[in-house]
N, C-alpha and C positions, 0 to 999 in steps of 0.2 A: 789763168795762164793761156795768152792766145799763142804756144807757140805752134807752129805748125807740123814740127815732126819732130819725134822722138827716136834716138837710138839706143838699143836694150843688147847686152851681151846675150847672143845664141847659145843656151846651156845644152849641153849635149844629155842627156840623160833619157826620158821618159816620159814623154808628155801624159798629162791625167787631167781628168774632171772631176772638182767634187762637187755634192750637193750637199747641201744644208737648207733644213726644215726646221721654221721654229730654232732655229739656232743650234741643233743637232746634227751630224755628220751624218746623214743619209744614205749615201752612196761615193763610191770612187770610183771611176770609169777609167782602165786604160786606153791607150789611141786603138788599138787592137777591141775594144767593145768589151773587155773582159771586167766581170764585176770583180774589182781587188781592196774593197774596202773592209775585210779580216785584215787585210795587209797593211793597210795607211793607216791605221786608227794605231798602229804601235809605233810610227813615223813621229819623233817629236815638235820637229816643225809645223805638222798638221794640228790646228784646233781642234778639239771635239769636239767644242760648243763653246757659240760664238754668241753675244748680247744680241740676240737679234731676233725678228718675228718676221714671218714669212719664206720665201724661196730663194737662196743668194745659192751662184751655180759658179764657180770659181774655174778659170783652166791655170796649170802651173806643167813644171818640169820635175820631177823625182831622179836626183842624181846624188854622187859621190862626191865630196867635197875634197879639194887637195888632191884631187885624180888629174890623168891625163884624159879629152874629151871620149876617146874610142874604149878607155878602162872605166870612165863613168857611168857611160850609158851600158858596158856590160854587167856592171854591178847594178844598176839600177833595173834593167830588165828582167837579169838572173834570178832579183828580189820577186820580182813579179811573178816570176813561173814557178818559182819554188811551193814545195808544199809548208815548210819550214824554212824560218831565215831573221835573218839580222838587221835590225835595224836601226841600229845605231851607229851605222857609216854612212846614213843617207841624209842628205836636206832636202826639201821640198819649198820650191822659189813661185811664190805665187805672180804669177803677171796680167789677168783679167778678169772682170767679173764679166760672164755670159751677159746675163740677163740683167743690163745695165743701160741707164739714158746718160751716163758718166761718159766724158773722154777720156783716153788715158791715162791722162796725167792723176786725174781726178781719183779714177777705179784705182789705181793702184795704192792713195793716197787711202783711200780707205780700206781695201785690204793691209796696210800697213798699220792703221789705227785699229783692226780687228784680230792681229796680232800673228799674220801672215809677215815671212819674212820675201821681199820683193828685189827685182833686181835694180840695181841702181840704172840708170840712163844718163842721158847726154840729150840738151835740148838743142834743136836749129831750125832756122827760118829757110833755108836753102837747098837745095836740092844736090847744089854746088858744093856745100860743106860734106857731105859725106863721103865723098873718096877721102879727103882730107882724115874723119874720123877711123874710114877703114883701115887707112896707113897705120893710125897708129897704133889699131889691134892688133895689125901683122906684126908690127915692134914691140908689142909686149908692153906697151904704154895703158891700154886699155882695159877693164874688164879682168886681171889677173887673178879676183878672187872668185873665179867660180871658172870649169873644165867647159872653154869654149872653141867651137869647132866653127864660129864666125859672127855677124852682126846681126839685127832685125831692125828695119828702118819700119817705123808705125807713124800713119796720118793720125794727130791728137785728135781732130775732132770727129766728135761720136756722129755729127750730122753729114758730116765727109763721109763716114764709115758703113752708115746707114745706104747710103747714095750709091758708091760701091758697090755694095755687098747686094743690091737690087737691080744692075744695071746689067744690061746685055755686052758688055764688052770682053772682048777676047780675057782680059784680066783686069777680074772685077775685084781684086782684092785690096784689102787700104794696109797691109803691111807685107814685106818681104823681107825673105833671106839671104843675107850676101856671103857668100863662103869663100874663102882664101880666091 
C-alpha cells in the first residue's frame, strides 16, 4: 500500500500502552505514567496473550462505546482511578505498534490479525482531500461507530515517520489532530 496518508477517527477516551512479552500482557501504561494493568487484563478487547515471541509495545485508546466523546473519555478515566470498577462498558481500539519498522497501514494490519480490535480509516494521496474528509465527520457521515471528538491525519510511511520524529523542525510530528 503506497498510500500516502491515512485518516483514523480521534476516539476520545484514554490513551494506553501496552506491553507484551513473549506474548504475555506485561504491562499497561496510562498517558498519565500510571501502571493500570490490574485494570486492562479484565478489558475484553485487550488480549492476554498473543501468538508471539519477543517485545510488541502497542498504543491504543480505552473508551465507552455508544457514548457521547466527553461521557467516553469520563467513563474511561473514572475506570482508571478507580480502586474497583467495570469493565464491561469499555473497548479498547488498538491503532500502533511502538516498536515497529511497519507503516501504518501495515501495524494496524497486524494488530488486527493479533486479535486487537482497530479503528477503521480512510486512505488519500492528497493533502487536498482532507478538509473534504473532515466535512464529512462534521456531518456525521464519518466515523459514527466510535465517540469521536475529531480526525487524525497519519503519514503511512514508517521511513517518513522515522524522518520526522528525528528532525529539528518546529513540528516534527508525522501525524495530527484535527478538531471540529
Amino acid at each position: 500500500m503506497d498510500t500516502r496518508l491515512l485518516i483514523e477517527p480521534k476516539i476520545d477516551g484514554c490513551a494506553v500502552a501496552l506491553q507484551y512479552r513473549d506474548g504475555t500482557l506485561e504491562k499497561a501504561i496510562s498517558r498519565k505514567g500510571a501502571d493500570v494493568t490490574s485494570k486492562l487484563i479484565k478489558v475484553q478487547d485487550i488480549p492476554n496473550n498473543l501468538p508471539l515471541r519477543g517485545v510488541l509495545q502497542v498504543r491504543g485508546e480505552l473508551y465507552a462505546p455508544n457514548q457521547s466523546p466527553n461521557i467516553s473519555q469520563r467513563i474511561a478515566s473514572g475506570f482508571l482511578r478507580a480502586i474497583e470498577g467495570f469493565s464491561e462498558s469499555l473497548s479498547f481500539c488498538a491503532f500502533q505498534i511502538l516498536n515497529s519498522k511497519l507503516n501504518q497501514y501495515n501495524s494496524k494490519k497486524s494488530l488486527s490479525r493479533l486479535g486487537f480490535l482497530i479503528p477503521q480509516d480512510i486512505s488519500c494521496n492528497f493533502t487536498s482531500q482532507v478538509e473534504v474528509f473532515r466535512k464529512q465527520w462534521l456531518e456525521g457521515k464519518l466515523f459514527n461507530k466510535y465517540p469521536t471528538d475529531g480526525i487524525v491525519v497519519k503519514i503511512n510511511s514508517r521511513k517518513l515517520q522515522l524522518i520526522r520524529e528525528k528532525s529539528n523542525l518546529d513540528y516534527p510530528y508525522w501525524q495530527v489532530a484535527i478538531k471540529r
